[in-house]
N, C-alpha and C positions, 0 to 999 in steps of 0.2 A: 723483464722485457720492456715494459712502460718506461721505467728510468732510464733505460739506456737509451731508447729514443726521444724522453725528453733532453737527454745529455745531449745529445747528437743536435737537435732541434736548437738548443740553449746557442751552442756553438756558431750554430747557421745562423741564428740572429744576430749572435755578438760578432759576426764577422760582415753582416748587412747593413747592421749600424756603425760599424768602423767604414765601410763604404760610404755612407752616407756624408758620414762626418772629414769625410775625404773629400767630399765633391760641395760641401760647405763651406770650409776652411777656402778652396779653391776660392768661391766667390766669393770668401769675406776678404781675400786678396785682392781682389778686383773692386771690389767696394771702398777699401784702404787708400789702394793708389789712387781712384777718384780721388776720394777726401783730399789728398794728398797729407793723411797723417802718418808723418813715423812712426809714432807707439804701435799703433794700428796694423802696419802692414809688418813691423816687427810679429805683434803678438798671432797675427793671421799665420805670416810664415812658419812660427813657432808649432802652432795649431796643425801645421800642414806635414811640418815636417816629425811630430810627436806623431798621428795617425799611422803615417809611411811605415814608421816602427814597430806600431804596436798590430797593425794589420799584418805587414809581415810577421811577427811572430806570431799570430793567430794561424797564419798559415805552411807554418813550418820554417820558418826562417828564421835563425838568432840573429840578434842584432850587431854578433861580429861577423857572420856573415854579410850581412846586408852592406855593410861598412866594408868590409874587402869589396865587394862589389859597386861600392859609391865611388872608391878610391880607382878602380878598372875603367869605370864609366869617364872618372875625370884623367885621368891616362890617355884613354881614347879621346878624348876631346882636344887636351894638349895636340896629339901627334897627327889629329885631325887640321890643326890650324880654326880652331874655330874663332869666330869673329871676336866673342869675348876677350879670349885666349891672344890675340893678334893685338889686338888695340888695348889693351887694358892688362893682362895677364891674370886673369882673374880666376881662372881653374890652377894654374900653378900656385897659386897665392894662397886658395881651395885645400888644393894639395897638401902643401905644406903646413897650414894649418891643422889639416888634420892628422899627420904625421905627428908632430909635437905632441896633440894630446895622448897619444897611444902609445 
């Protein structure tokens, strides 16, 4: 009985510290573009976006799913006309990038 709730327990941490480290990464972005370093807000967004992944599948999401669902999100942005999208193309660009890989 004890083990199962330290399992249970174990989980609830490692899913409190992948939040943390989600709302970290967030500010080390913000701290990046201050600097104004590339490397920086590279390895920031890096940070941010490795989290996203591994949070979700802590919480039941494989990482093709979450990916079918990035590729939904930037769909709906496309057909949204959003400002990125208008001036720049930059979810379609998104898009297709990530097509290629898969």
């Amino acid at each position: 009985m004890f083990s199962h709730e330290s399992d249970i327990l174990r989980k609830i941490r490692l899913i409190e510290w992948l939040k943390a480290e989600l709302v970290t990464s967030v500010g080390q972005v913000f701290q990046a573009i201050a600097k104004n370093s590339h490397s920086a807000i590279n390895d920031a967004l890096a940070a941010v976006l490795v989290s996203c992944y591994i949070l979700g599948k802590r919480l039941g999401i494989d990482f093709a799913t979450l990916e079918e669902a990035v590729l939904l999100r930037i769909t709906q942005c496309i057909a949204q006309g959003q400002e990125a999208e208008k001036w720049h193309g930059d979810y379609s660009e998104l898009q297709k990038h990530i097509r290629k890989k898969g």
